[in-house]
PQR file of N, CA, C, O and H, with PARSE charges and radii, in Angstrom:
ATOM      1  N   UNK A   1     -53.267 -99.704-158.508 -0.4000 1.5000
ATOM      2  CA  UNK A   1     -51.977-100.286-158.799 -0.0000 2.0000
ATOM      3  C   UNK A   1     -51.756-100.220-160.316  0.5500 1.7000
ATOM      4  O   UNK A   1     -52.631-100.560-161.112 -0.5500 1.4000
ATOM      5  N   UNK A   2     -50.451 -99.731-160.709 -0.4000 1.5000
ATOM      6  CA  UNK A   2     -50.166 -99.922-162.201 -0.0000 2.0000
ATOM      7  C   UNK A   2     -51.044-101.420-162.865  0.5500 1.7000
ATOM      8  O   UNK A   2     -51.599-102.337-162.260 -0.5500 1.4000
ATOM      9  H   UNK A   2     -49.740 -99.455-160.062  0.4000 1.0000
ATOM     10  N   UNK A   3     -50.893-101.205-164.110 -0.4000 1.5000
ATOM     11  CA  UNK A   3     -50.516-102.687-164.916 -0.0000 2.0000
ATOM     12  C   UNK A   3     -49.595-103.161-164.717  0.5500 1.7000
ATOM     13  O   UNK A   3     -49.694-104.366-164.488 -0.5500 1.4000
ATOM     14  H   UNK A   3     -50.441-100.460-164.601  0.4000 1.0000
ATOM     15  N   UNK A   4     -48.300-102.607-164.682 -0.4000 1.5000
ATOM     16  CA  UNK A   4     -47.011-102.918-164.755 -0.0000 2.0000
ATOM     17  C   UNK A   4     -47.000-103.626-163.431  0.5500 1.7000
ATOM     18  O   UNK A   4     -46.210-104.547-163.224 -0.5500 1.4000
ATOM     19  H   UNK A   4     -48.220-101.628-164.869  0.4000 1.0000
ATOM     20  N   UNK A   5     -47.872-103.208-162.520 -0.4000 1.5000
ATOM     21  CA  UNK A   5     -47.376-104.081-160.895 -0.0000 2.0000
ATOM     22  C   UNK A   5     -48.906-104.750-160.566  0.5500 1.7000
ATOM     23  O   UNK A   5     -50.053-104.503-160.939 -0.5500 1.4000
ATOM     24  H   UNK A   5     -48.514-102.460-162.688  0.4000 1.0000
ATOM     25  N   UNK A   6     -48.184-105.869-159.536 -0.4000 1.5000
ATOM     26  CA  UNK A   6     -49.411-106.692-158.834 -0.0000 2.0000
ATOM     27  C   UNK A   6     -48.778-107.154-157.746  0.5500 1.7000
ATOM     28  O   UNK A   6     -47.563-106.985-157.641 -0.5500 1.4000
ATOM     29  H   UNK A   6     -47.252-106.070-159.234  0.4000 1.0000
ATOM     30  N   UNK A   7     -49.337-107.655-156.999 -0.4000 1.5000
ATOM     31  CA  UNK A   7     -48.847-107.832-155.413 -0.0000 2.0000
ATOM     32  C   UNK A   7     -47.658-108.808-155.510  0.5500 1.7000
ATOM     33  O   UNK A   7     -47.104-109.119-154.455 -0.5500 1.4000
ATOM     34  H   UNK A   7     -50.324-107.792-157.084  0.4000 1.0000
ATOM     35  N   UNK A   8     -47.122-109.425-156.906 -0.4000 1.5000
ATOM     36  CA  UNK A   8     -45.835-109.861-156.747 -0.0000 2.0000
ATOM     37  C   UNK A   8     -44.757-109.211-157.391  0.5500 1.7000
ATOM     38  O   UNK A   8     -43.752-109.674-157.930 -0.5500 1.4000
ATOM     39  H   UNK A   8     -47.572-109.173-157.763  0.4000 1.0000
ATOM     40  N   UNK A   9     -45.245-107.785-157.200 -0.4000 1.5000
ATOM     41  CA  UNK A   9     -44.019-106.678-157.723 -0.0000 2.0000
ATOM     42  C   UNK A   9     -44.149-106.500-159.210  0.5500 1.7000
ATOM     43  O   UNK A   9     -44.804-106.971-160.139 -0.5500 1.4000
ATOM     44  H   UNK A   9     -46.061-107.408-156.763  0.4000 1.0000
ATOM     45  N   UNK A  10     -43.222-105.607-158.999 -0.4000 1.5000
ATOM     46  CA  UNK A  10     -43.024-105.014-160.537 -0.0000 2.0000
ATOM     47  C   UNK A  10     -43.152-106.029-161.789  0.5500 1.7000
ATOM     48  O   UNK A  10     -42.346-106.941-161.602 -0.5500 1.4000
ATOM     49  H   UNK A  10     -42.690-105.224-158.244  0.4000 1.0000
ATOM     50  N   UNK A  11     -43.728-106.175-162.764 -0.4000 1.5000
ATOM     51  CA  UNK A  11     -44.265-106.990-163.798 -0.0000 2.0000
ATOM     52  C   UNK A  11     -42.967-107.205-164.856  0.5500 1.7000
ATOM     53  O   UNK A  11     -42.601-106.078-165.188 -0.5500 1.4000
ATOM     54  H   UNK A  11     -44.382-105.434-162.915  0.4000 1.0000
ATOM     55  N   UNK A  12     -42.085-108.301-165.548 -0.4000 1.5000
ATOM     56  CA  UNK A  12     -41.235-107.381-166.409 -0.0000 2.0000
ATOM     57  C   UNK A  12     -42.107-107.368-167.443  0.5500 1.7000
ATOM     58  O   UNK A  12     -43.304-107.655-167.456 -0.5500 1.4000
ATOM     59  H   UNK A  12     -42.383-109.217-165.277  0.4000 1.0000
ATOM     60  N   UNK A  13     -40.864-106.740-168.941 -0.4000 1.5000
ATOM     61  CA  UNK A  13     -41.817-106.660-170.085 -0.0000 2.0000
ATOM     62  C   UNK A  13     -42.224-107.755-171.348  0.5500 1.7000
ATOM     63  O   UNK A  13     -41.443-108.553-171.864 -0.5500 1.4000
ATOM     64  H   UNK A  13     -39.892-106.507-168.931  0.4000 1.0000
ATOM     65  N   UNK A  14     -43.148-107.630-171.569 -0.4000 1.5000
ATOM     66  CA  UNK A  14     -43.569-108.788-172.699 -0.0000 2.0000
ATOM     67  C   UNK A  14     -42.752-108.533-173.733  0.5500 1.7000
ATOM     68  O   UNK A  14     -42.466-109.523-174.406 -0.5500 1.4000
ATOM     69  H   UNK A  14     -43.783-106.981-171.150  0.4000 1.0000
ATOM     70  N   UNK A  15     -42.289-107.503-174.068 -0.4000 1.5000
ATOM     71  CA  UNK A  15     -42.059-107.314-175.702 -0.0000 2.0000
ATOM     72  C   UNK A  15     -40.978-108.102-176.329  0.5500 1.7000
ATOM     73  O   UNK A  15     -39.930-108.142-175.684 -0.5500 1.4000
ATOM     74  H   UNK A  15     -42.522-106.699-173.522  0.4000 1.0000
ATOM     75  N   UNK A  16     -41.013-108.683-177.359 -0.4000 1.5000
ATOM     76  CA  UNK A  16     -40.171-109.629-177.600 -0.0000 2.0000
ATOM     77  C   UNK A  16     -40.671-111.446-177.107  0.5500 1.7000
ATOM     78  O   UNK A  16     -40.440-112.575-177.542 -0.5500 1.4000
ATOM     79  H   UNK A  16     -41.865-108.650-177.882  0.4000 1.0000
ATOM     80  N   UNK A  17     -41.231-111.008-176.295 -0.4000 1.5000
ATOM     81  CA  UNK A  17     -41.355-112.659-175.728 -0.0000 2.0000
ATOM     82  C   UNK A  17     -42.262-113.432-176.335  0.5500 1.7000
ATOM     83  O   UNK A  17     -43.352-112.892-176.523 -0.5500 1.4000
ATOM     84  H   UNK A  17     -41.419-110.091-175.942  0.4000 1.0000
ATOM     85  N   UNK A  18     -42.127-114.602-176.720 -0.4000 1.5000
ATOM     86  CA  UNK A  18     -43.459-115.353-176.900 -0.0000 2.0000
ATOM     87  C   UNK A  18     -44.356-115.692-176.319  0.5500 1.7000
ATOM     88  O   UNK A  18     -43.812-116.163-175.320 -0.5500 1.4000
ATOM     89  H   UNK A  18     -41.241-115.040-176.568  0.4000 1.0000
ATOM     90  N   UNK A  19     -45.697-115.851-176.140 -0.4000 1.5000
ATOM     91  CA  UNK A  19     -46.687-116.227-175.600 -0.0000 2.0000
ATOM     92  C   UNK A  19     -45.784-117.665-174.523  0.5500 1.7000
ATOM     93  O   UNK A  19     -44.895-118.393-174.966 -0.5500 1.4000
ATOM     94  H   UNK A  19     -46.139-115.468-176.951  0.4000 1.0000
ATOM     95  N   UNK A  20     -46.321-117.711-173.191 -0.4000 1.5000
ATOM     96  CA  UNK A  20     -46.107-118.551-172.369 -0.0000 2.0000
ATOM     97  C   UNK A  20     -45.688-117.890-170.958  0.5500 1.7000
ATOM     98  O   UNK A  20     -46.004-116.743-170.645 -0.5500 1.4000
ATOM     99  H   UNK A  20     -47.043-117.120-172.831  0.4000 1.0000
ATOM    100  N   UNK A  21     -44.929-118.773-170.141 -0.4000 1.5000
ATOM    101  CA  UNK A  21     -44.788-118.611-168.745 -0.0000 2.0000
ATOM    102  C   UNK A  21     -43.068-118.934-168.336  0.5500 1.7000
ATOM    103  O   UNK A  21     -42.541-119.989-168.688 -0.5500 1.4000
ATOM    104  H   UNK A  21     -44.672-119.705-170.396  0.4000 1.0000
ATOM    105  N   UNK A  22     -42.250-117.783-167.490 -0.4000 1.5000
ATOM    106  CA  UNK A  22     -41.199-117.404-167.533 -0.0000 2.0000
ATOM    107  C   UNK A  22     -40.911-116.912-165.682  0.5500 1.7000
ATOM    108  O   UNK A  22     -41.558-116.145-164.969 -0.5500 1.4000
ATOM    109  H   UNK A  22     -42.678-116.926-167.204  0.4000 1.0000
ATOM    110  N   UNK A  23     -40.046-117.495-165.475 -0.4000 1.5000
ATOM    111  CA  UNK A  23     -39.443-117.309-164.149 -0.0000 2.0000
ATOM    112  C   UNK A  23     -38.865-116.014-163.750  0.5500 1.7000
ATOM    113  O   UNK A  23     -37.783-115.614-164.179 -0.5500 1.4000
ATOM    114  H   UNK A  23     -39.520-118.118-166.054  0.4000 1.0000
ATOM    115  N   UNK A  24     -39.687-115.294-162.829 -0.4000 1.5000
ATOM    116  CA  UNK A  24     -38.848-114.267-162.651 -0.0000 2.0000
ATOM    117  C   UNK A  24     -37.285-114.365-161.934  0.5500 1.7000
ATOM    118  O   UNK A  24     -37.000-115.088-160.979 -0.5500 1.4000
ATOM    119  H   UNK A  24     -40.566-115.619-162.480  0.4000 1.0000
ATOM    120  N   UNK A  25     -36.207-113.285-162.779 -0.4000 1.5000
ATOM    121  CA  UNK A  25     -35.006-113.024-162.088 -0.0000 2.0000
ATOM    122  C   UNK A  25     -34.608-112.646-161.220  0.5500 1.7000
ATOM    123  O   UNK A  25     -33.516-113.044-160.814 -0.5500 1.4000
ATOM    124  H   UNK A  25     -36.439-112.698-163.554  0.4000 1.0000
ATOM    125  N   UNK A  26     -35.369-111.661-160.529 -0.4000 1.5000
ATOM    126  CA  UNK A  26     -35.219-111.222-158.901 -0.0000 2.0000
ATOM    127  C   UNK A  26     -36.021-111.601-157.870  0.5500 1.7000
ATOM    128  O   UNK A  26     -36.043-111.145-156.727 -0.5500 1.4000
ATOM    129  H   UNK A  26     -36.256-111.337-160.859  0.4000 1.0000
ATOM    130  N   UNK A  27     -36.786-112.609-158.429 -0.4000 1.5000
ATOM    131  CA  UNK A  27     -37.454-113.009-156.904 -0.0000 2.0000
ATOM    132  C   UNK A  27     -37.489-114.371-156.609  0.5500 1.7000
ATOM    133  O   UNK A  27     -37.006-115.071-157.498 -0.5500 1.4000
ATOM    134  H   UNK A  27     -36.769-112.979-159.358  0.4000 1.0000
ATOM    135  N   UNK A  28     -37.872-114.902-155.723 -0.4000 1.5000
ATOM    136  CA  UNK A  28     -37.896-116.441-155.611 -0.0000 2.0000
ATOM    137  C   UNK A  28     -38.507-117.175-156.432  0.5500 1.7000
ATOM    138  O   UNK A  28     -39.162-116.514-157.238 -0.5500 1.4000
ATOM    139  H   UNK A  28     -38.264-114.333-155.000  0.4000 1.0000
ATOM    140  N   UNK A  29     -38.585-118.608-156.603 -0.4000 1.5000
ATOM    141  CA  UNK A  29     -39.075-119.377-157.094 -0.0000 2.0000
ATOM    142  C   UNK A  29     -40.583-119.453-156.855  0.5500 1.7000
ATOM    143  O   UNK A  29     -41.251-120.224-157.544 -0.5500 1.4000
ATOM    144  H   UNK A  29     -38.053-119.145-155.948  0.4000 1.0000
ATOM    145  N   UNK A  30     -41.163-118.683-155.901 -0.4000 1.5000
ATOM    146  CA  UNK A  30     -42.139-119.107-155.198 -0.0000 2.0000
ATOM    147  C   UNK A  30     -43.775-118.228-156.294  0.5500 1.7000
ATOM    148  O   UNK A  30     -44.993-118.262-156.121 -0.5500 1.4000
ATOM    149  H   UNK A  30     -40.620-118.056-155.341  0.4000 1.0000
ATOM    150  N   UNK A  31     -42.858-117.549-157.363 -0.4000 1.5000
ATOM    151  CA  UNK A  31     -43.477-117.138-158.283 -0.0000 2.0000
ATOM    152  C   UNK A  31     -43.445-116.937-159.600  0.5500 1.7000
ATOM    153  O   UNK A  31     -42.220-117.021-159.679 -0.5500 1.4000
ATOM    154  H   UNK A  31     -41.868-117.521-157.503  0.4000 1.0000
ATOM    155  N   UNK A  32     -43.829-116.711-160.867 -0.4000 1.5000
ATOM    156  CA  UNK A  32     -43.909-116.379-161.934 -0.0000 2.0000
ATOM    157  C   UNK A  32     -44.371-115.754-162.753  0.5500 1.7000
ATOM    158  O   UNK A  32     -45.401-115.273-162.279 -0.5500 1.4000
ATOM    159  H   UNK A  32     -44.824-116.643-160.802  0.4000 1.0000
ATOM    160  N   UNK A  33     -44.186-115.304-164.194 -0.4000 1.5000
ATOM    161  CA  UNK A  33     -45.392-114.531-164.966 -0.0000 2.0000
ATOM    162  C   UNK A  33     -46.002-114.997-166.296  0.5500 1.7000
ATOM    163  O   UNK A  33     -45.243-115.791-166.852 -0.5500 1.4000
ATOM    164  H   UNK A  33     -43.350-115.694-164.579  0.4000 1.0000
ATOM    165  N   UNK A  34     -46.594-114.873-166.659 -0.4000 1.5000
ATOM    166  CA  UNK A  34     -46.990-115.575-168.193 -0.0000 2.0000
ATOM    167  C   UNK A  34     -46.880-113.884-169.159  0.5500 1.7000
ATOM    168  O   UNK A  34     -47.099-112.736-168.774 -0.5500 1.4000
ATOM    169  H   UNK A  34     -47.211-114.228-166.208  0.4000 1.0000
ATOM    170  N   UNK A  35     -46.549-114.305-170.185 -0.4000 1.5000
ATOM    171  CA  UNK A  35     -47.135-113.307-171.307 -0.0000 2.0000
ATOM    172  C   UNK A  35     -47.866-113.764-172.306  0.5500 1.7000
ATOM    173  O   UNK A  35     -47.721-114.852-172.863 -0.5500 1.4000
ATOM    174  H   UNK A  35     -46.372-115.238-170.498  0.4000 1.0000
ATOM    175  N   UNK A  36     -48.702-112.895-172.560 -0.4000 1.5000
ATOM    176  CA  UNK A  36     -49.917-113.533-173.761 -0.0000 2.0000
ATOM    177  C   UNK A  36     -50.774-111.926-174.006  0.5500 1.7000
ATOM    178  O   UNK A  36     -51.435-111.122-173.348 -0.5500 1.4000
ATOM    179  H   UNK A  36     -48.820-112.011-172.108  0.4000 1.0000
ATOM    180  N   UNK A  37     -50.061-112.178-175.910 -0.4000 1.5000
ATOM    181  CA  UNK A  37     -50.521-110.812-176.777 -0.0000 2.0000
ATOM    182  C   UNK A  37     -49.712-109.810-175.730  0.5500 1.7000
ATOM    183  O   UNK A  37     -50.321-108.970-175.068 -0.5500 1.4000
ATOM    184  H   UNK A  37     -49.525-112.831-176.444  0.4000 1.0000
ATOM    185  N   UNK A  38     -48.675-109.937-175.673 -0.4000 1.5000
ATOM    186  CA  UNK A  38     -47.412-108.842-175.139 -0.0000 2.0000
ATOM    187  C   UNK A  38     -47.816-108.100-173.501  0.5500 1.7000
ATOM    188  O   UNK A  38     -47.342-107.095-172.973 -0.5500 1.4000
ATOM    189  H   UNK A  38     -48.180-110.619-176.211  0.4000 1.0000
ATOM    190  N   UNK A  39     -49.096-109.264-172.904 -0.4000 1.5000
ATOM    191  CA  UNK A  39     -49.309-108.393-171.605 -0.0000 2.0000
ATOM    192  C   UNK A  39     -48.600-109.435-170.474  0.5500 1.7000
ATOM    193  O   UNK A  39     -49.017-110.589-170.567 -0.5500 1.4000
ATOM    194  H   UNK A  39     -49.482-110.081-173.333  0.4000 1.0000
ATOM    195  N   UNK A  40     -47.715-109.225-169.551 -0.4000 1.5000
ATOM    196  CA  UNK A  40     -47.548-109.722-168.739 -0.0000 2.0000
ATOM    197  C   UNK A  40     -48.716-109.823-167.058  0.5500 1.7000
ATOM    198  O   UNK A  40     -49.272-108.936-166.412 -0.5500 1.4000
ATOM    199  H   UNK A  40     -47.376-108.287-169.475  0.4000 1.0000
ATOM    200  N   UNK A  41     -48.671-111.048-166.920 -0.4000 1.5000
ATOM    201  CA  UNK A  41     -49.687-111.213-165.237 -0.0000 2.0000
ATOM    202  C   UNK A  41     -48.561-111.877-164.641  0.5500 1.7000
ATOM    203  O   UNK A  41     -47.823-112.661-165.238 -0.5500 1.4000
ATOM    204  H   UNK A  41     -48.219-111.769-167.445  0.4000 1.0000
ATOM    205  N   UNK A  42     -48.436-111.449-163.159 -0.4000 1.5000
ATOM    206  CA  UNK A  42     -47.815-112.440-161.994 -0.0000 2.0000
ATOM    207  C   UNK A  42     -48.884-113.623-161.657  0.5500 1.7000
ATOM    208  O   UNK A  42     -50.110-113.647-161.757 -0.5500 1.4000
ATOM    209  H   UNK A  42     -49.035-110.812-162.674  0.4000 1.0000
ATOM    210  N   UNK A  43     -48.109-114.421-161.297 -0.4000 1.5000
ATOM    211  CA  UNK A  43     -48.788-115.620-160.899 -0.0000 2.0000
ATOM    212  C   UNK A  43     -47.942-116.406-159.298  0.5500 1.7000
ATOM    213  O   UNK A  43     -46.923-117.068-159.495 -0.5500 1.4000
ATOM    214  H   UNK A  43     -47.112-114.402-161.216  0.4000 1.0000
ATOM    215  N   UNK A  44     -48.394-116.269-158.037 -0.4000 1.5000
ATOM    216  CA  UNK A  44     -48.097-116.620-157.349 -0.0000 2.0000
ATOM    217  C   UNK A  44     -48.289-118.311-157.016  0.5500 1.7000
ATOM    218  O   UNK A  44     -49.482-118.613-156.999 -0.5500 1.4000
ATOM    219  H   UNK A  44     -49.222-115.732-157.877  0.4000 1.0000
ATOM    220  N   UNK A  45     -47.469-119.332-156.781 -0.4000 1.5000
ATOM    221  CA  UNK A  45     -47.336-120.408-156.207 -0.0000 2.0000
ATOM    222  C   UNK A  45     -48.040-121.072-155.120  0.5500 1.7000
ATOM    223  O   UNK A  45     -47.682-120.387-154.162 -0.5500 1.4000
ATOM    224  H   UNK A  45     -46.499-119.087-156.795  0.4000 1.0000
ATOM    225  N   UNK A  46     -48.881-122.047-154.618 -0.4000 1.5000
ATOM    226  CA  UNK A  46     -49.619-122.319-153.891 -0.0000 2.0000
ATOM    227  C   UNK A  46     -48.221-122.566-152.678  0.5500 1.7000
ATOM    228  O   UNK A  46     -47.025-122.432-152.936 -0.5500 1.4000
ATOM    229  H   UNK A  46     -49.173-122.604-155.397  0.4000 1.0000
ATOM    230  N   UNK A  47     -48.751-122.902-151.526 -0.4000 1.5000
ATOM    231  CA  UNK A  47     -47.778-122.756-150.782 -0.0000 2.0000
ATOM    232  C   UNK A  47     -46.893-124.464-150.843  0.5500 1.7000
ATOM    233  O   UNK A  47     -47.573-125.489-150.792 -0.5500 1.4000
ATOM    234  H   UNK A  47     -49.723-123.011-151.316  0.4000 1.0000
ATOM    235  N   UNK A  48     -45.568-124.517-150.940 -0.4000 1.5000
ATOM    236  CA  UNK A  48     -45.013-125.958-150.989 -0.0000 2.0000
ATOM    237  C   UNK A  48     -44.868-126.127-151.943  0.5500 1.7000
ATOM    238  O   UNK A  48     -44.515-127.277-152.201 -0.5500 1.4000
ATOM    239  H   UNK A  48     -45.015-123.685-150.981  0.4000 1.0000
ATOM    240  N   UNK A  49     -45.048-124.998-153.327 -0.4000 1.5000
ATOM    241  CA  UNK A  49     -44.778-125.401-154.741 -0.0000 2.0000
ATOM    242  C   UNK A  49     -43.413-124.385-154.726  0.5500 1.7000
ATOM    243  O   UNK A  49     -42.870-123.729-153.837 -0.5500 1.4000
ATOM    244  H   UNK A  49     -45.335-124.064-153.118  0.4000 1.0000
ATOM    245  N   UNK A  50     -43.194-124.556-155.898 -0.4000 1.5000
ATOM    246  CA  UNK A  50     -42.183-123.846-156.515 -0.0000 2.0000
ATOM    247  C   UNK A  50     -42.255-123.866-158.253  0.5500 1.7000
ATOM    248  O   UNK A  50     -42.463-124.876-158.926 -0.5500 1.4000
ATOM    249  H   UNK A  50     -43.635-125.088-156.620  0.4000 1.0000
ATOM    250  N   UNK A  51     -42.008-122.366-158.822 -0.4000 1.5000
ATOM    251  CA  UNK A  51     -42.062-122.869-160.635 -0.0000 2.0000
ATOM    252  C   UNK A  51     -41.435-123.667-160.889  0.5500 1.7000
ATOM    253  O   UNK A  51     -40.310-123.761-160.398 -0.5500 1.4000
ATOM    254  H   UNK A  51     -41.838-121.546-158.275  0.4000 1.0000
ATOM    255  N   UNK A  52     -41.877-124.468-161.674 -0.4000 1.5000
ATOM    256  CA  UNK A  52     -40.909-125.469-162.440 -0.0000 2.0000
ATOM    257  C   UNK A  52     -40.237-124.973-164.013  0.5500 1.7000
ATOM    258  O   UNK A  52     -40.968-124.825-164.992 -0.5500 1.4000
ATOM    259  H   UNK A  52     -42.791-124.392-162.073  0.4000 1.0000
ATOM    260  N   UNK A  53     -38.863-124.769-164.054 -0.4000 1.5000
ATOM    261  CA  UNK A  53     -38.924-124.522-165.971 -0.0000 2.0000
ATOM    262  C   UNK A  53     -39.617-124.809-166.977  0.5500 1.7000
ATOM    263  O   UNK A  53     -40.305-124.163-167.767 -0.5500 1.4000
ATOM    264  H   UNK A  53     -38.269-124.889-163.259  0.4000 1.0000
ATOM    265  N   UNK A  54     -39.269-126.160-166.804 -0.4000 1.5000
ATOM    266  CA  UNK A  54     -39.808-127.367-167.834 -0.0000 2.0000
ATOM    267  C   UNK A  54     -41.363-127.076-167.557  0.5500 1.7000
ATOM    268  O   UNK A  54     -41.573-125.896-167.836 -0.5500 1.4000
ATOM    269  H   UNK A  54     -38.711-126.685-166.161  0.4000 1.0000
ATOM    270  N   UNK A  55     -42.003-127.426-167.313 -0.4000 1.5000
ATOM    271  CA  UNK A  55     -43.498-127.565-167.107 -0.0000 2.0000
ATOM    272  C   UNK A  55     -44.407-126.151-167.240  0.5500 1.7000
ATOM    273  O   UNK A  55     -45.539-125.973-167.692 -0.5500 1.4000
ATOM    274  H   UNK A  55     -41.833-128.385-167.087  0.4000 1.0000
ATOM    275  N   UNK A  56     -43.368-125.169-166.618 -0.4000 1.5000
ATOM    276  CA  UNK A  56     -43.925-123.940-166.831 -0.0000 2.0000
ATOM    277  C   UNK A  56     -45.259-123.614-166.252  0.5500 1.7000
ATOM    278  O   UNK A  56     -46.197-122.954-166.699 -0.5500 1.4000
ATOM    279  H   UNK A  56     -42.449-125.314-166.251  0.4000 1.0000
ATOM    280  N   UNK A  57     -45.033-124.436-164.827 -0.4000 1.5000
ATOM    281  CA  UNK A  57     -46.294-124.513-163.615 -0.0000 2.0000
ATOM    282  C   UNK A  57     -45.608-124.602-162.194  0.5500 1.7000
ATOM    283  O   UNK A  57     -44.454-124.894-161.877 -0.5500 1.4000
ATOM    284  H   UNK A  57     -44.270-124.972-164.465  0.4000 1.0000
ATOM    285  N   UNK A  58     -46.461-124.330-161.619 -0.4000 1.5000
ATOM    286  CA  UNK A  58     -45.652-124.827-159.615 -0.0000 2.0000
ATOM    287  C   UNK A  58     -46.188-125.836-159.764  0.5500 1.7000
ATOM    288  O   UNK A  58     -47.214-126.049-160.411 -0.5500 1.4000
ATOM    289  H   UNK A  58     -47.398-124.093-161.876  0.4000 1.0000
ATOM    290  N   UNK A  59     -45.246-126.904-158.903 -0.4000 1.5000
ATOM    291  CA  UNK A  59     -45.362-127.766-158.653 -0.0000 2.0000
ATOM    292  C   UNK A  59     -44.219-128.392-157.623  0.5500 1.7000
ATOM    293  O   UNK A  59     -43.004-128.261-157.472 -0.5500 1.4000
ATOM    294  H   UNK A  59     -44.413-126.731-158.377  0.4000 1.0000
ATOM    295  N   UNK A  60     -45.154-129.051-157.079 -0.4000 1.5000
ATOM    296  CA  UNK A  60     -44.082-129.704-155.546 -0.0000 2.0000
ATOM    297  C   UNK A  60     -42.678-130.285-156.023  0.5500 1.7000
ATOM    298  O   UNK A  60     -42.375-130.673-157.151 -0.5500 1.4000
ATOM    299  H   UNK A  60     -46.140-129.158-157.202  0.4000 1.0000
ATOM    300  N   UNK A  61     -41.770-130.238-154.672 -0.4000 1.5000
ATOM    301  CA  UNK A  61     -40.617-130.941-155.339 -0.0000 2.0000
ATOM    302  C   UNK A  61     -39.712-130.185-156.405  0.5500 1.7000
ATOM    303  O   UNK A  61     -38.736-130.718-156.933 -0.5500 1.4000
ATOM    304  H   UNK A  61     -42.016-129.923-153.756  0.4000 1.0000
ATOM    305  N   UNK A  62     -40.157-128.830-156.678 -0.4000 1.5000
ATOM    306  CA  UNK A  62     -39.750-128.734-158.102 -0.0000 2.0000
ATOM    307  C   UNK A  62     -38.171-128.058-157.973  0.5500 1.7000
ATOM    308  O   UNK A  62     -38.033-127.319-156.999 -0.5500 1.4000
ATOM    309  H   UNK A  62     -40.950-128.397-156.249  0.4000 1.0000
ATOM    310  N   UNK A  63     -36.775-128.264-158.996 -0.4000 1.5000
ATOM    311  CA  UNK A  63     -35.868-127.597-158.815 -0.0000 2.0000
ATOM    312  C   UNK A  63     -36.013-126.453-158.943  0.5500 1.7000
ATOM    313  O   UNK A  63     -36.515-125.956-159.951 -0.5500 1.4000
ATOM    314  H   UNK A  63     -36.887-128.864-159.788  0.4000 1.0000
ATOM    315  N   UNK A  64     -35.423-125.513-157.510 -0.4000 1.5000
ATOM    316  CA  UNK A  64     -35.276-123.790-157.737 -0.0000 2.0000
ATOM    317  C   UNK A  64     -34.210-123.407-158.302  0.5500 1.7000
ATOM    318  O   UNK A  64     -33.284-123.403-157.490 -0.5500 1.4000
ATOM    319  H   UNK A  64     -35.015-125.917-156.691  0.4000 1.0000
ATOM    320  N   UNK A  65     -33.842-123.009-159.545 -0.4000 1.5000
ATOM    321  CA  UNK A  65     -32.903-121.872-159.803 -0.0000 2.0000
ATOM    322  C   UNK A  65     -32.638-120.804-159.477  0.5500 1.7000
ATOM    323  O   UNK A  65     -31.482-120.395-159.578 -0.5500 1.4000
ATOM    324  H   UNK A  65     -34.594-123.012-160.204  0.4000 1.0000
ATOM    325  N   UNK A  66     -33.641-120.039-158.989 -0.4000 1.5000
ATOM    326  CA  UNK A  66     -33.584-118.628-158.678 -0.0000 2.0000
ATOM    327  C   UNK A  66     -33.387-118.144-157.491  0.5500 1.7000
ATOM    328  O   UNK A  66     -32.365-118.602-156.980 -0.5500 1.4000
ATOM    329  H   UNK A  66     -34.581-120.371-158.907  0.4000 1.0000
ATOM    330  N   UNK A  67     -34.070-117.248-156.709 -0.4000 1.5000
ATOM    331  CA  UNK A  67     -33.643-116.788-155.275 -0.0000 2.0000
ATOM    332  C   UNK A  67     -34.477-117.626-154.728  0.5500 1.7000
ATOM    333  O   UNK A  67     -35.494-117.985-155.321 -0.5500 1.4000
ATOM    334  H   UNK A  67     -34.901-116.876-157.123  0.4000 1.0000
ATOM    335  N   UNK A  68     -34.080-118.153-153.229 -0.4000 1.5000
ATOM    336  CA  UNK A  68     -34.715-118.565-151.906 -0.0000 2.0000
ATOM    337  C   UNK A  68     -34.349-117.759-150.752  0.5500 1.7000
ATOM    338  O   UNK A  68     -34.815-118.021-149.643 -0.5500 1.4000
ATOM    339  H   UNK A  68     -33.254-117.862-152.747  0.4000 1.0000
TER
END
């Protein structure tokens, strides 16, 4: 599998971003990615979580902005 991909799809890109953790735009809430030193990782949600903005973690309860 690329770098660019992991089993929660296509990775976007770090460049520009600061170190931390960022909601992806095309997919559900039910996942996210961090960047750190310009590499992006997916990070999938335990089941019953959702990312949270603010916290910049899953966590239960949490408001979805994105797709469901």
């Amino acid at each position: 599998m690329p770098a660019s991909e992991n089993s929660n799809g296509l990775l976007p890109s770090c460049i520009g971003k600061a170190d931390g953790s960022y909601q992806f735009h095309d997919r559900p809430c039910d996942a996210y990615f961090t960047c750190k030193n310009g590499t992006a990782r997916g990070i999938k949600c335990h089941q019953g979580e959702l990312f949270d903005v603010k916290t910049g973690t899953c966590v239960r309860d949490a408001h979805c902005t994105g797709l469901v």
